[in-house]
C-alpha angles and dihedrals in degrees: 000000000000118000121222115244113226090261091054092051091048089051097051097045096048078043085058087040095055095042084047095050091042095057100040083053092047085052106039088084108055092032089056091048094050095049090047084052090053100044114027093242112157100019091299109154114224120233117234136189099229143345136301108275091206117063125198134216086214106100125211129192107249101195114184111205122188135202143158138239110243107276101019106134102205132100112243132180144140111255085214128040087203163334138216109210134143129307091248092014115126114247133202126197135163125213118191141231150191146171116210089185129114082231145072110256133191135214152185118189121211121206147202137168114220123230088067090212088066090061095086082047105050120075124183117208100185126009136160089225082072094072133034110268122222116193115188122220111304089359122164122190147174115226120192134218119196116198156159135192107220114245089237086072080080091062103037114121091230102013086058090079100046109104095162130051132187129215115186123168123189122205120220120192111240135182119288113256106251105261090049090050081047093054097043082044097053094038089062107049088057086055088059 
């Protein structure tokens, strides 16, 4: 059995080092995303399966705010700038988009809610931000979000003295799934 010079065993182990490093830094993105998604962590809302069953007297400011990646050709805004409801109560509020284009665009929206400290608070239990959306050539639609801030939020040592709450939501143009790429490909070659 051959025996590794000092060298050998340096270059292996920096070797080791640099594959380490390289897949915990492949991995530090999504992991930190999902935790934020699971625990509200960075004014990431939390998705639920249903509504609050305990509803409080105690009222809180909901304000939707809208932008747009740079270079994303549709038109996106809230169709409400915001809504007082009670703190467990189930809300329901539209934002609106349009593509303008001559083309078929798609789009993913990515969300917070700012003050950080009501992440962990605020559950979405339907939301357009959870699937890809495709919008068709002068397109206009109505997306829904459907949400609830937990009544804990009352008793929270720091959530206790939130009384307004921002959701914002920016849209990023992403490839089009196959079958609509297929479709746009296919459209304008008959045109041709």
């Amino acid at each position: 059995m051959k025996r590794w010079t000092g060298i050998q065993k340096t270059v292996a182990s920096t070797v080791g080092v640099v594959v380490l490093f390289g897949a915990l830094a492949w991995a530090a993105v999504p992991l930190y995303d999902l935790f934020c998604k699971v625990t509200g962590f960075g004014g990431t809302a939390i998705r639920a399966e249903a509504g609050s069953e305990e509803i409080l007297e105690q009222t809180i400011k909901v304000r939707f705010d809208a932008s747009k990646e740079r270079g994303m050709p549709w038109e996106f805004k809230p169709m409400q700038r915001e809504m007082e409801l009670r703190i467990g109560e189930t809300g329901l509020a539209f934002y609106e988009a349009y593509n303008p284009t001559d083309r078929a665009v798609a789009g993913q929206a990515s969300y917070n809610v700012t003050p950080y400290e009501a992440g962990g608070f605020f559950y979405k239990i339907e939301c357009f931000c959870f699937t890809e959306q495709v919008l068709q050539p002068g397109e206009r639609v109505e997306m829904p979000v459907t949400f609830y801030v937990d009544p804990e939020i009352a008793t929270d040592r720091d959530g206790k003295h939130v009384h307004t709450i921002t959701l914002s939501y920016t849209f990023h143009e992403i490839a089009l799934p196959e079958t609509q790429a297929a479709l746009q490909v296919t459209g304008s070659q008959d045109v041709n």
